[in-house]
N, C-alpha and C positions, 0 to 999 in steps of 0.2 A: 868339342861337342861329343866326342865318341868316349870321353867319361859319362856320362851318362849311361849308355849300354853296360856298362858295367857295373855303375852303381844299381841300376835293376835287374840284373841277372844276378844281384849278389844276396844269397837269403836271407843274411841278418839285416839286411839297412830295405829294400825293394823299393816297388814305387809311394809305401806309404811311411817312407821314412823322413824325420825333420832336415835332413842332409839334402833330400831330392828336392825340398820346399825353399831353403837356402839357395838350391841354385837356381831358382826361379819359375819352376816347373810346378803343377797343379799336383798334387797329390791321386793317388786312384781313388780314394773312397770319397772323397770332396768332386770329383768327376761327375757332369748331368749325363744323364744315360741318353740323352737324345732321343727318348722316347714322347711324340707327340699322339695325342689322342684327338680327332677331330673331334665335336661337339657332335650329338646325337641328333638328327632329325626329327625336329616332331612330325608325328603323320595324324594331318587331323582328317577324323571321317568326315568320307565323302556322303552328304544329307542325298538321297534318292530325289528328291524333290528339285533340288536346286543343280544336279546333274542333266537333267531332262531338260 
């Protein structure tokens, strides 16, 4: 397992190399950013009439 830090700290091959993919690891740029966005709230007006 501790081949791995190595094969990434090594500049010619990194984590986006086909060596790192062979060993069964996800590449970085194939990586989800784990960025979620909720869905935006619609805000519907409030009618003055039906408030009252």
């Amino acid at each position: 397992m501790h081949y791995v830090y190595l094969l990434r700290s090594d500049p010619a091959h990194g984590e986006d190399s086909p060596l790192y993919r062979a060993m069964g690891f996800v590449p970085k740029s194939e990586r989800a950013s784990g960025l979620i966005r909720p869905p935006a709230e619609q805000k519907t007006p409030v009618n003055e009439e039906t408030a009252a």
